[in-house]
N, C-alpha and C positions, 0 to 999 in steps of 0.2 A: 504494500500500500504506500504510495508517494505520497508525501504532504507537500501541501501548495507553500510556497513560496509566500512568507508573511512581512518578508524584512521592507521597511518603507520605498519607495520610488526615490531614485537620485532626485535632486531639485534642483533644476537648472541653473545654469552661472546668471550673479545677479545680471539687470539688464546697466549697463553703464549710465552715468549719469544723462550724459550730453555723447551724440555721435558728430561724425565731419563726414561731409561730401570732400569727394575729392579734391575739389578746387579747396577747399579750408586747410585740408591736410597737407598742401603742395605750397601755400602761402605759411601756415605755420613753419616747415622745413625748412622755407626760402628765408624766413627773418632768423630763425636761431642759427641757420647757417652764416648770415652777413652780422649777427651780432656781435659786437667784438667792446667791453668783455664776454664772454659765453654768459649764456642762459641756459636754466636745466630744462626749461620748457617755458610755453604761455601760461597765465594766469586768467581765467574767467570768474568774472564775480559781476556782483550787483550793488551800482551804486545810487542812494537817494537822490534824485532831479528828474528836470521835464514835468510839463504839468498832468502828468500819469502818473508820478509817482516813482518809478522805477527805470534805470537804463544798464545797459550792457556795458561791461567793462573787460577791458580784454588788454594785461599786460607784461612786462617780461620776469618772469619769477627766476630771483637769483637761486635759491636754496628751498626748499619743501621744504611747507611748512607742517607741525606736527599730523592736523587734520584734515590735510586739503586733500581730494579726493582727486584719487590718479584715473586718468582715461588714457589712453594706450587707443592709439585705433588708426588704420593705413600706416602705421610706420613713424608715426611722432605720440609724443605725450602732452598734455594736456593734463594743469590741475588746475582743480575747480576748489573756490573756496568753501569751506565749510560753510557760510553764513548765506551764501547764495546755492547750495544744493538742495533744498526745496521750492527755490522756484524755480531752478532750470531742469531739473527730472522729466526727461525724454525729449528735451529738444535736441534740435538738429545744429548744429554751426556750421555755415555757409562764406566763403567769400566770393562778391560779386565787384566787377569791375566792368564801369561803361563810361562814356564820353565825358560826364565831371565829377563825378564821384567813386571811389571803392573804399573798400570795407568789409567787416565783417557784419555776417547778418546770423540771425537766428532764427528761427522754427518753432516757436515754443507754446504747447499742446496748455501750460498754463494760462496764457493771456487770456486774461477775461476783456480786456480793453486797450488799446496803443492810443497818443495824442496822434493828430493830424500830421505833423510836421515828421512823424516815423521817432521822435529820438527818445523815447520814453512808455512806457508800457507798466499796467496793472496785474496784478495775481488774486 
């Protein structure tokens, strides 16, 4: 008589905080590559302004910090601040570049509201 198999299901790897399209991951590489001092990666987080309330922050992190949350994804790294990993869980980061503008952009399944002008966004 075989007994059934009772031990729990693996549980899948968590889902990463924030992913990159390729173009983010090709712009991430291209700046740590011409940084000079080195950078261990980008920094994303969230800072208070805009009349939404909230805007994307995106900058060069010398050294990880104890609790900033490592993303690894195409081939660079990416940490995300602790204080902004509730609002960015499951967005995407984008960079786009056209006639007078580039940048990075985000995707994010949070926004309950963005202001007009794009530079600021609600959770």
């Amino acid at each position: 008589m075989a007994h059934a198999d009772t031990s729990p299901a693996p549980r899948p790897a968590p889902k990463a905080v924030i992913s990159l399209t390729d173009a983010a991951a090709a712009r991430v590489k291209s700046l740590l590559e011409k940084r000079d001092p080195p950078a261990v990666a980008l920094r994303v987080g969230i800072k208070t302004r805009g009349c939404s309330g909230l805007s994307y922050a995106v900058d060069y992190a010398d050294t990880k910090m104890q609790f900033d949350e490592v993303v690894e994804d195409k081939g660079v790294t990416v940490l995300v601040d602790p204080a902004a990993v509730m609002f960015l869980i499951g967005s995407e980061m984008d960079y786009r570049e056209d006639k007078f503008t580039s940048g990075f952009t985000f995707t994010n399944p949070n926004e309950k509201a963005r202001c007009g002008c794009g530079e600021s966004f609600s959770v």
